[in-house]
N, C-alpha and C positions, 0 to 999 in steps of 0.2 A: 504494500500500500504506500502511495507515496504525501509524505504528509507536507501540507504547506510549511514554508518558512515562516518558523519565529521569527517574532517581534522583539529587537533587541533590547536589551537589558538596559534602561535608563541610569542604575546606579551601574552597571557593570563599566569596569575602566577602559577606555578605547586605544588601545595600541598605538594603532596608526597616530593619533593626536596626542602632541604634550599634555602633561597635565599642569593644569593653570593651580597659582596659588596665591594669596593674597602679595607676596615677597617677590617683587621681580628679580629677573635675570639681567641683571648690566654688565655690558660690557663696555670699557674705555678704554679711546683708540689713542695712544701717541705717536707722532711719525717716530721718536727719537726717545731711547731708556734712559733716565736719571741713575744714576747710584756709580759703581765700579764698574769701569770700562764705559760706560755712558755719559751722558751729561749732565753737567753740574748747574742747570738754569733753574731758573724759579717756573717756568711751561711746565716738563719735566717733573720737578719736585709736586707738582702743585697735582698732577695728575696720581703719579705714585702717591703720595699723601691719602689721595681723597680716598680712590681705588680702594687702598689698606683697610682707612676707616669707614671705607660702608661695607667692606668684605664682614665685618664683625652684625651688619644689620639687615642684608641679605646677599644671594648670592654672588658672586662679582667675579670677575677676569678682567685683567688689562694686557692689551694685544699692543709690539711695538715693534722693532725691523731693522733688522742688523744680523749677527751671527748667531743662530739658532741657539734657543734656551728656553725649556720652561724651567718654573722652581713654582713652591707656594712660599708663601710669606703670612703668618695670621691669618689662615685661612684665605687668602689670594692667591687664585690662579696667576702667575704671569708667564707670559709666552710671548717671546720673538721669535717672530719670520724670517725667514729668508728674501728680500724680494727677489723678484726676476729682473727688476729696471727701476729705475725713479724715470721721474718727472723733473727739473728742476735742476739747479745746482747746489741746492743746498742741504740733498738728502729730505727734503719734507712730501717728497712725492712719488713714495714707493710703490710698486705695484706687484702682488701675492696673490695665487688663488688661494692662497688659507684663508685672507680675510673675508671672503667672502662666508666662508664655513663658519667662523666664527660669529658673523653678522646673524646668520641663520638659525643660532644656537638663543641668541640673547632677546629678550623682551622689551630691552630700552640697550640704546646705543648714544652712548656720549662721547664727541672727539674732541679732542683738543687742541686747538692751534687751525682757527677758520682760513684763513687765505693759503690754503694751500689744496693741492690734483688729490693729498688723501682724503681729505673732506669732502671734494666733490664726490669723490669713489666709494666713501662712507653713506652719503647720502642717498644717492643715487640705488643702491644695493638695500637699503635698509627701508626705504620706501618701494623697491619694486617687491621687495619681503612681507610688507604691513608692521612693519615695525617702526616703535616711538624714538627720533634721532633727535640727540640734543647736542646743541656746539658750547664750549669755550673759548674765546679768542686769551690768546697767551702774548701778542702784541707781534709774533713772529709770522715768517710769511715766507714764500717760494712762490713759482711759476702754478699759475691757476690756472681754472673756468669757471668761477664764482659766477660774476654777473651773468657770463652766456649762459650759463647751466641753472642760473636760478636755484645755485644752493642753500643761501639763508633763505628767500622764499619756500624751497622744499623743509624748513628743518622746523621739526617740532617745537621747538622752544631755545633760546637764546640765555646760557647762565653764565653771564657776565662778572668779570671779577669786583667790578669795581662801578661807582657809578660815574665816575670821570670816563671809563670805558665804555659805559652805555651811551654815551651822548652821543658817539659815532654812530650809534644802531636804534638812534629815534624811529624811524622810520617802520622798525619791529618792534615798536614800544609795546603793544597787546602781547608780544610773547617773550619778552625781557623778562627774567630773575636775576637781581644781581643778589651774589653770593661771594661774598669775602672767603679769602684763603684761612688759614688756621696754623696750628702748632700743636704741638700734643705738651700739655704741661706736664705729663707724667716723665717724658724726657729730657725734654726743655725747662729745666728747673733750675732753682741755687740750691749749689752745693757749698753749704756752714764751714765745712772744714776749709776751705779756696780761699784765699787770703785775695781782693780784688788789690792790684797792682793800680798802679799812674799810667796806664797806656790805655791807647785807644785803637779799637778792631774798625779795618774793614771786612766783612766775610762777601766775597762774592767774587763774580769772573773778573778780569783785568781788562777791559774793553775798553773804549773810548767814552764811551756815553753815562757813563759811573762815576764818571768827575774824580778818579781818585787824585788827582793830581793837585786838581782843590782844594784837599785834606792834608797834602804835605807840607803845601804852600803857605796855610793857612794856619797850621802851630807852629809853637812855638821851637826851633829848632832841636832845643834836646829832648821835648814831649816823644816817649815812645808811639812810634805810630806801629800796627800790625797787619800785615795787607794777607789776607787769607783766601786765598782764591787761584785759579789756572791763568795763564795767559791765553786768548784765543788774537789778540792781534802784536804781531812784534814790533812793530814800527813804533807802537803804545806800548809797549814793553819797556824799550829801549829807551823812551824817554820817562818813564819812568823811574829810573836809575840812573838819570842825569840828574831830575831833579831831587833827589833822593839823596845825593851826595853832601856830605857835609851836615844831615840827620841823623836824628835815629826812627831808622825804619828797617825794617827784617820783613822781609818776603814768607811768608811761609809754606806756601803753594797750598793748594785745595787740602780741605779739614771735611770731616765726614765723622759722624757718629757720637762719642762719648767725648773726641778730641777737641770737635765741637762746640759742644756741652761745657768742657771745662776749659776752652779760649772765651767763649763768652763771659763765664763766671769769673776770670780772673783778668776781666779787662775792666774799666771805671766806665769807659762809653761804649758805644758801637754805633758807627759814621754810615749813611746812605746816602753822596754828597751826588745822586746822578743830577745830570743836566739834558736839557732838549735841545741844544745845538750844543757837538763836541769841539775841541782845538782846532779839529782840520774843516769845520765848519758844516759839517753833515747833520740835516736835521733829524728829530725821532720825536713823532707827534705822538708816540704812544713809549716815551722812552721808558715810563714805571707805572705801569697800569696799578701796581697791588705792591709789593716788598716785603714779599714771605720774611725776608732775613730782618726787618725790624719785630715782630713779630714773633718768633722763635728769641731774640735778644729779649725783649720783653717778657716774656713767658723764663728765662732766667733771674730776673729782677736787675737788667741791664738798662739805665736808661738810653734814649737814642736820640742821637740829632740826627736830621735827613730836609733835605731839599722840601721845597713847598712846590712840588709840579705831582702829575699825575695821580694816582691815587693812594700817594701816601700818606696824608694828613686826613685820610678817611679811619687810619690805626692809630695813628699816633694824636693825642690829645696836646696842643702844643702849650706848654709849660705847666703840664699836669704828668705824662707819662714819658715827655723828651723835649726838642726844644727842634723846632721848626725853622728853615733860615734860606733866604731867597737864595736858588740857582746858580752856580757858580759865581759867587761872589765867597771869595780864599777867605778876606778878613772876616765875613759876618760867621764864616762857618769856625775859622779858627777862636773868634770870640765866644761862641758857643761852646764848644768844647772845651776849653778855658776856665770858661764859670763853673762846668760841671766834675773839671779835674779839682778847681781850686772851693769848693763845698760841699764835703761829702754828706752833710745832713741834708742834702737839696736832690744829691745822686742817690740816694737809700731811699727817699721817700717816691720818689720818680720810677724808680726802679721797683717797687714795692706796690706802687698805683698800677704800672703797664702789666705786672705778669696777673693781676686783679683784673684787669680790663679785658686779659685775655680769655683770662677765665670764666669769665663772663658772657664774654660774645666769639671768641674767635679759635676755640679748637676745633680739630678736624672732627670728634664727632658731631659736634654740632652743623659743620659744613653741610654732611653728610646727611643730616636728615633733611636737612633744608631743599637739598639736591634731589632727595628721595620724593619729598612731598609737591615739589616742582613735576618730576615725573609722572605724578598724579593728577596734574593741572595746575597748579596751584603760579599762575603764569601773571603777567602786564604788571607794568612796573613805572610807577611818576618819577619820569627824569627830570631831574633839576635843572637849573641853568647854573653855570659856573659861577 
């Protein structure tokens, strides 16, 4: 006897279909890996950071592209590609048939770093998928198809680091989040037993546009200055060590981890002196969107002097958490730093209000939910005027 076909099982589980659960699946896309053997920028960091701490709140992978590796990290998948080709000359525009697999895996896709062929390829994939794609700009950029391809038109939602950085993306104002970067205070701490020294840290890459030059011009010649970071241009390198001459200044090349941790706790300040137009005259309309590294200083009880451009004085509370000082200008900055070496009951309370402040509004888990509940909709955002 041949019997009709059953009517399938409503509770029975369906193979063929994922199964959906309230905790999505994200994945974040970097052209380029932060940490050993990778890069040492604030894009980078800011993506690895986030990744780590929503790995702890639901599922998560960060996909990036270089010489094969995955590892987990607290519960993070991470995985680098191989690609086949870039795009570009800056390595921002690789091109992998794995990312496409991994697009395919994830229920929300976040890239990081818009002006670049991998976010058009993110996008582009993730909506021929039905899947939620969300961009960060990180201020960096290579050879596109943005406009022609209408990829911030195609992308879910815009979570912008800063709101100096949204004002470029008025235009997306209904799907604007801005979402400040973070620190983890459980790393980024003071350490009681670190005796803080008379010196003052730069931490960050040795570029043009960092104004470190600023910083040496600008103390007082035998103030230790500590320049903590990679060189990525020599021509800035080299003058560096001109004017360097006849200070005290030590180079320490790139700090990563606990080493960190205990340069900040044992410096009195920490300098973020970037500027929007460098020495050789090159502009950067987006030269400091955010400045993870004041931030992580602060979350040590470090206080911070830093340029009044971009969106740094969105962190820093100026003469409350650090001290604020116009754009390459040596002496305002070297005055600044100055007061803060010569009164330390002024540097302890400052130092003691920023890693409070951080605590309050700016670790990574809090990024992290903030991020999560944007993915949920939770979208349009009133930009300010400067």
């Amino acid at each position: 006897m041949i019997r009709p076909p059953t009517r399938p099982n409503a509770s029975a589980p369906n193979l063929l279909r994922p199964v959906r659960t309230t905790r999505p699946r994200v994945l974040h896309v970097s052209p380029l890996m932060f940490g050993e053997g990778g890069i040492v920028g604030g894009g980078e960091r800011y993506a690895y950071e986030l990744a780590r701490a929503m790995a702890m709140q639901t599922r998560t992978r960060l996909v990036s592209f270089g010489e094969p590796l995955t590892r987990n990290v607290d519960g993070l998948r991470i995985e680098v590609f191989r690609p086949v080709a870039y795009v570009g000359r800056k390595r921002l525009g690789p091109i992998s048939p794995s990312l496409a697999m991994a697009i395919a895996w994830a229920d929300v896709v976040h890239v990081h770093q818009i002006e670049t062929f991998l976010t058009d390829q993110c996008v582009l994939i993730a909506r021929l998928f039905g899947k939620k794609v969300f961009l960060t700009d990180h201020a960096g950029g290579d050879r596109n198809f943005n406009r022609r391809l209408g990829t911030v038109d195609r992308a879910t939602g815009l979570l912008l680091v800063s709101h100096f950085n949204a004002r470029g993306y008025r235009k997306w104002a209904s799907k604007v989040r801005v979402i400040h970067g973070g620190a983890d205070p459980a790393r980024f701490r003071p350490l009681p037993g670190l005796a803080r020294m008379e010196k003052v840290l730069y931490a960050g890459r040795l570029i043009p546009y960092k104004g470190i030059h600023h910083l040496i011009e600008g103390v007082h010649p035998e103030t230790a200055v500590i320049l903590a970071g990679e060189s990525y241009h020599a021509e800035y390198r080299a003058y560096l060590d001109v004017v360097s001459q006849g200070r005290n200044v030590t180079f320490l090349g790139p700090l990563m981890g606990e080493d960190l941790v205990r340069t900040y706790n044992s410096s009195a300040v920490s300098v973020l002196p970037s500027v929007e137009t460098d020495m050789y005259g090159k502009k950067y309309p987006k030269s400091e969107i955010l400045g993870l590294v004041l931030l992580e200083a602060m979350a040590c009880e470090t206080p911070v002097v830093a340029s009044r451009i971009g969106g740094m004085m969105e962190l820093v509370v100026d003469g409350e958490t650090g001290l604020g000082v116009p754009p390459g200008d040596s002496a305002a900055l070297g005055e600044a730093v100055e007061r803060l070496l010569g009164d330390e009951k002024l540097a302890r309370e400052m130092g003691r209000a920023g890693r409070a402040r951080v605590a309050a509004n700016f670790t990574w888990a809090a990024v992290a939910r903030r991020c999560v509940a944007a993915y949920a909709g939770d979208l349009g955002e009133e930009i300010p005027d400067p």
